[in-house]
BABAMI-833177 format. One record per residue (C-alpha): x, z, y. Coordinates in steps of 0.1 Angstrom, whole numbers, padded with zeros to 4 digits, always signed. Layout:
BEGIN
XZY ...
//
This chain:
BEGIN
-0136+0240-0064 -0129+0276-0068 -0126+0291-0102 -0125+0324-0109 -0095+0347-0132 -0094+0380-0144 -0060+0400-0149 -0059+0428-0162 -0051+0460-0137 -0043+0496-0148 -0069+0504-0175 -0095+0478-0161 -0094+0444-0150 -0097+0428-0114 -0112+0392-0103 -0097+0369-0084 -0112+0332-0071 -0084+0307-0064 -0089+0267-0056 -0081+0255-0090 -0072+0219-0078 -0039+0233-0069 -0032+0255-0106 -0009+0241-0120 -0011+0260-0152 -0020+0295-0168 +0009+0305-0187 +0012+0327-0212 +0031+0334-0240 +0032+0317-0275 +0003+0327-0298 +0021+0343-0327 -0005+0361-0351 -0002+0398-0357 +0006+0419-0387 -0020+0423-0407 -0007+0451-0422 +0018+0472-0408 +0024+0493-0435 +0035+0464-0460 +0055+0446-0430 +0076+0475-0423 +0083+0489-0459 +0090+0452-0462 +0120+0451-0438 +0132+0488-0450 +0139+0476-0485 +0153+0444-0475 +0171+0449-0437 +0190+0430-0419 +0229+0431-0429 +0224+0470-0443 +0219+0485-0475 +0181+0492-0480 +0169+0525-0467 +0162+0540-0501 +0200+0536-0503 +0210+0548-0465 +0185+0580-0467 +0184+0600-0494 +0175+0640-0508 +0199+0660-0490 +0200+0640-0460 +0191+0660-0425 +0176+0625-0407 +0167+0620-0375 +0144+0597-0363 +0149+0585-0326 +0117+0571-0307 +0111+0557-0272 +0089+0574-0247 +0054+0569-0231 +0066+0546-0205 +0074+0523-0236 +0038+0532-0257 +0031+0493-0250 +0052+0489-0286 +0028+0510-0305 +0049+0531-0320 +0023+0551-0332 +0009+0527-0352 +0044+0525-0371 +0060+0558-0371 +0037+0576-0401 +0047+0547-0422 +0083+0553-0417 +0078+0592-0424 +0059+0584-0455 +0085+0556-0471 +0110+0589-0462 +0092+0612-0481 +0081+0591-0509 +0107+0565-0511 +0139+0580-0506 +0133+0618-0513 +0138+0632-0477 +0113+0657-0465 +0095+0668-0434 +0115+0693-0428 +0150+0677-0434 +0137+0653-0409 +0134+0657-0365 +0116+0636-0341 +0136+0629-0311 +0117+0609-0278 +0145+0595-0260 +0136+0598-0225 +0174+0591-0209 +0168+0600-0175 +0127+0600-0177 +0109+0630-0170 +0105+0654-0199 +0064+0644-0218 +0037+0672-0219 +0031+0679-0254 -0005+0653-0249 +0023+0632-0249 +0045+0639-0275 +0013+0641-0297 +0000+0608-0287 +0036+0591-0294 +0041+0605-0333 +0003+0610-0337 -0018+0640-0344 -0009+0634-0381 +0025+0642-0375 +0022+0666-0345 +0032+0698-0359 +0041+0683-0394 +0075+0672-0386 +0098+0689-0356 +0100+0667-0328 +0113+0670-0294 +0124+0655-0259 +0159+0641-0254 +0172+0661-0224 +0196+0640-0208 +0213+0675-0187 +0212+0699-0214 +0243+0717-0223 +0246+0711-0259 +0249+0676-0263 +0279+0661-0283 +0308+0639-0277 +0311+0608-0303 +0339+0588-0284 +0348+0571-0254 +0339+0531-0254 +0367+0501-0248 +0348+0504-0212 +0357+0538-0204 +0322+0559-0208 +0327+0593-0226 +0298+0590-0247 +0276+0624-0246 +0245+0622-0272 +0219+0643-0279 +0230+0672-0304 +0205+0667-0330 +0211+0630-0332 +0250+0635-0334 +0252+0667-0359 +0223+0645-0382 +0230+0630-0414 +0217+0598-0409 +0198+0583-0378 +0172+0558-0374 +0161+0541-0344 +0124+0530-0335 +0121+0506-0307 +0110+0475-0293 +0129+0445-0282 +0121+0428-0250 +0138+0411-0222 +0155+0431-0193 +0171+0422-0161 +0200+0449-0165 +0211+0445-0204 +0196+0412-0207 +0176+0428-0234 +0158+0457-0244 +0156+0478-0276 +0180+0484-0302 +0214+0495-0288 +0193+0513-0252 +0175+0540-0283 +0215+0555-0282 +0226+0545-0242 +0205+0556-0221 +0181+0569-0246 +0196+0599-0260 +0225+0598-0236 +0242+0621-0213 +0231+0615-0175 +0268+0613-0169 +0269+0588-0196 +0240+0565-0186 +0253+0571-0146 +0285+0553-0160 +0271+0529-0180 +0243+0517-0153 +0268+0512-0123 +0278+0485-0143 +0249+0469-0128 +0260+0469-0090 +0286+0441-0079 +0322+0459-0071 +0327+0445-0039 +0291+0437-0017 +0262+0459-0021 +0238+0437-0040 +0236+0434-0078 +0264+0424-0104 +0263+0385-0113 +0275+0396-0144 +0242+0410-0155 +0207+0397-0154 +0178+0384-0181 +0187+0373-0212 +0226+0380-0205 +0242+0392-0230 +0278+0377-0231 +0299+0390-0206 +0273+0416-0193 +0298+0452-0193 +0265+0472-0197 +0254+0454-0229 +0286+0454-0243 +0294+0493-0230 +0255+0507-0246 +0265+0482-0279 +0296+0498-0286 +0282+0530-0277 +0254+0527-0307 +0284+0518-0327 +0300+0551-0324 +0274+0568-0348 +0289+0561-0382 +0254+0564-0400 +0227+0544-0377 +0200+0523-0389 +0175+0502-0368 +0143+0492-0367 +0132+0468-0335 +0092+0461-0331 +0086+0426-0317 +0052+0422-0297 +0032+0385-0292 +0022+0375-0262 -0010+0400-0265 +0011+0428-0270 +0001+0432-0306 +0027+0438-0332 +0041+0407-0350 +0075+0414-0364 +0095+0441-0377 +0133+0435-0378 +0152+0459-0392 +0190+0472-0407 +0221+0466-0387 +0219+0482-0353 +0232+0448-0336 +0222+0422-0365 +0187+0435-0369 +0181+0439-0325 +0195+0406-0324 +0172+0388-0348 +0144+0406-0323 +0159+0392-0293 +0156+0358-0308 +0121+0363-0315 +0109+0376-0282 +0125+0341-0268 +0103+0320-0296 +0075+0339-0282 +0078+0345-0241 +0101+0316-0231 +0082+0287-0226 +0089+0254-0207 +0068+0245-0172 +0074+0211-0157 +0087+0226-0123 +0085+0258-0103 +0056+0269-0082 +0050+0278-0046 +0029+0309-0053 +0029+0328-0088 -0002+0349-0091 +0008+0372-0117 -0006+0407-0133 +0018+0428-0152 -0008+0433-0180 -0025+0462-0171 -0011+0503-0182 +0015+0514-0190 +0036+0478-0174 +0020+0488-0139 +0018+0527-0138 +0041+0524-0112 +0064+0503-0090 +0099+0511-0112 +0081+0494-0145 +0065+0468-0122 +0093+0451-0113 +0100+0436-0147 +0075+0416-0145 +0087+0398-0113 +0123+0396-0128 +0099+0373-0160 +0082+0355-0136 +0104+0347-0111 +0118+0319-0128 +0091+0297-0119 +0089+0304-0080 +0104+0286-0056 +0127+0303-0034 +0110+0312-0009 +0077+0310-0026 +0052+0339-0027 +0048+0363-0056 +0011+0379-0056 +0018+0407-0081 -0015+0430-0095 +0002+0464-0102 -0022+0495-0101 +0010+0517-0097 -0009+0553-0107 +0023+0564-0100 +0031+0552-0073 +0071+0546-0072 +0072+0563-0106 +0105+0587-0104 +0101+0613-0075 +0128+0600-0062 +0118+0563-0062 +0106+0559-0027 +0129+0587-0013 +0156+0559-0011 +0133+0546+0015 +0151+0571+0041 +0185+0560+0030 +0178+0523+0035 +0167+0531+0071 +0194+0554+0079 +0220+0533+0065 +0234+0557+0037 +0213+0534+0005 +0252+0522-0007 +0275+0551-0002 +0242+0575-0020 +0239+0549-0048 +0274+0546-0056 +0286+0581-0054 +0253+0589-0077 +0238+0561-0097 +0206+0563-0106 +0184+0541-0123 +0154+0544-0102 +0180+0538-0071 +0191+0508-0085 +0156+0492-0092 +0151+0503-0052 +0176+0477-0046 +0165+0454-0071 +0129+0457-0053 +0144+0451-0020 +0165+0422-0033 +0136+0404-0045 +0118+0412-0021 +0141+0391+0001 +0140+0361-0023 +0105+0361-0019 +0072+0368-0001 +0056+0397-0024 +0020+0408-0017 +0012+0433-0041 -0025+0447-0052 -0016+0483-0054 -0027+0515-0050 +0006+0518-0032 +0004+0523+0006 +0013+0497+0027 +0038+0518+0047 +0050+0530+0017 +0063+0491+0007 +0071+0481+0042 +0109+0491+0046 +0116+0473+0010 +0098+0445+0027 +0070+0438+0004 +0027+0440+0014 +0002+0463+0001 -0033+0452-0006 -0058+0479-0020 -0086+0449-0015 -0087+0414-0030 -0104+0392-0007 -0077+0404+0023 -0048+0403-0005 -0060+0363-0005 -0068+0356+0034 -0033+0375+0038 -0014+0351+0010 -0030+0317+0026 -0030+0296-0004 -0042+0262+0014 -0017+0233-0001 +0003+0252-0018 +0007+0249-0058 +0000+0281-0080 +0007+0292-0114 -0016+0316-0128 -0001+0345-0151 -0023+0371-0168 +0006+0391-0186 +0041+0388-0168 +0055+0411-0194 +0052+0383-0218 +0062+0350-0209 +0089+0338-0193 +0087+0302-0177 +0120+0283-0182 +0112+0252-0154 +0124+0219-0164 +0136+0203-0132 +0172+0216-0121 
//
């Protein structure tokens, strides 16, 4: 018998039928109920964080503060919903005005935001109220704070290094390069140098063969030279506070940890884990799998997250249907321009010599691509995805003749971005 699912897909949602004899399961996250009220939950955390002195004691009159926020490719968090509550326990709370206080988007090396965008991130109640700007990873005036156990000159934005105090708004989640998002990232790469991330980020490529380090990876923390290089990085700014958002399984807001920059994104990263990880009796031979609709599939480069969650519970071998809209196609310009250097032979000695994030998730594509079979529902062109070595499908019902499900044992995902399934058998 057939039953029909709907994942979401970009802004809208797409159907697909699939024999459910041969679902195993539809897997989602925990449910986790959501603030109630964000206001209360934050101020909450702010006058008693994590291993820190409240904020009322951290930020006071006299203080020049600035207040460091992720960018649109990260407006999954909400941010917006968060950020005038943090301005007004400033103002009211501890004393520090709009104008003693900046705004700073860290975009490491993302393209700079239209100012659509920087309205829609702080809100039209602050747009214009309180300065805010775009971290510009090759301008000329950023600031040196030290050079980490690792060896990476750390280069900041000026703003963030000649403040006062600094405060850090962003979300923890799990990531296949620094194990896990949020916290520490808001310094390195967020407000970072591009020679500083470039440093940083080759920590993710193995020394010796052309593939990626086994030192890094999802939930690795320990050991991992790029988590420990951005964590010590954050720990050059002698006045940082941190707040870490932590989303349910519906992408709604259910904690707030705040106050130590590691102690408070560590209590996050324990949460996300309560909330995505969950155990599946054995792996899969097909995972169909959405990445939960805009912004987690505007393009190939945030995409790809989602199949380093879900991955866990394919067999090797097994085949990855992925439902990514991809607006954006690769995302970066220069996303699918590695293309040419893959086929000509030059992808290592270019990635090496100049590391670049949206290089390195070109090999991270191709790499899972040759773990698995990945048919993709994409507005990506087909001969876009062929040298990586994954399918385009712009239709359904020839993404499914294509995958040829008969026999073969599926698990259902509506929101890769949130769960993780952890498979019992070895």
């Amino acid at each position: 018998m057939m039953k029909e699912y709907t994942f979401a897909y970009g802004e809208k949602t797409v159907r697909a039928a699939l024999p459910e004899e041969q679902v195993l399961g539809v897997l989602t996250g925990k449910s986790v109920p959501p603030l109630h009220d964000i206001g209360k939950a934050l101020f909450d955390s702010l006058d008693r964080p994590l291993d820190a002195e409240p904020l009322t004691s951290f930020a006071q009159k006299g203080h020049r503060v600035a207040v460091v926020i992720s960018d649109i490719t990260r407006f999954w968090m909400r941010q917006d919903l968060v950020l005038p509550h943090l301005i007004r326990y400033l103002n009211e709370r501890c004393g520090v005005p709009d104008r003693d206080i900046v705004i700073v988007v860290a975009t490491g090396t993302h393209e700079h935001g239209t100012e659509e965008e920087m309205k829609k991130l702080i809100t039209p109640e602050l747009f214009g109220r309180v300065r805010s700007l775009f971290h510009d990873c090759r301008a000329e005036d950023l600031t040196e704070i030290g050079v980490t156990a690792h060896g990476n000159r750390v280069l900041i934005n000026h703003e963030v290094a000649s403040a006062d105090r600094v405060i850090c708004l962003g979300a923890c989640s799990h990531h296949v390069m620094a194990g896990y998002g949020g916290g520490r990232k808001s310094i390195l790469p967020g407000v970072s140098a591009l020679s500083t991330i470039r440093y940083n980020h080759l920590f993710s490529l193995d020394e010796k063969e052309f593939r990626s380090s086994s030192r890094i990876g999802n939930c690795v923390t320990k050991g991992n030279p790029l988590n420990e290089d951005m964590c010590e990085a954050a720990g050059l700014l002698p006045h940082l506070f941190m707040i870490n958002l932590v989303m349910n399984a519906d992408m709604k807001l259910a904690a707030i940890t705040a106050g130590h920059y590691l102690k408070s994104w560590e209590e996050g990263c324990r949460l996300i884990d309560s909330y995505y990880k969950i155990s599946v009796p054995q792996k899969a031979d097909v995972v169909f799998a959405s990445c939960g609709g805009f912004p987690k599939d505007m393009s190939l480069y945030q995409g790809t997250k989602c199949i380093d969650n879900v991955e866990f519970c394919l067999k090797k071998g097994g085949t990855l249907i992925l439902l990514m809209e991809a607006r954006d196609g690769g995302g970066p310009e220069e996303f699918f321009g590695w293309n040419q250097n893959l086929l000509d032979g030059t992808f290592e000695e270019r990635l090496r010599s100049r590391f670049t994030i949206p290089g390195y998730i070109f090999l991270l594509s191709c790499e899972q691509a040759r773990r698995y079979r990945i048919l993709l529902l994409s507005t990506i062109p087909a001969e876009t995805l062929r040298p990586i070595g994954m399918e385009s499908y712009q239709d359904m019902e020839a993404l499914l003749q294509a995958a040829d499900l008969k026999g073969k044992s599926i698990y259902v995902i509506p929101n890769g971005n949130t769960v993780m399934p952890i498979p019992q058998e070895a």
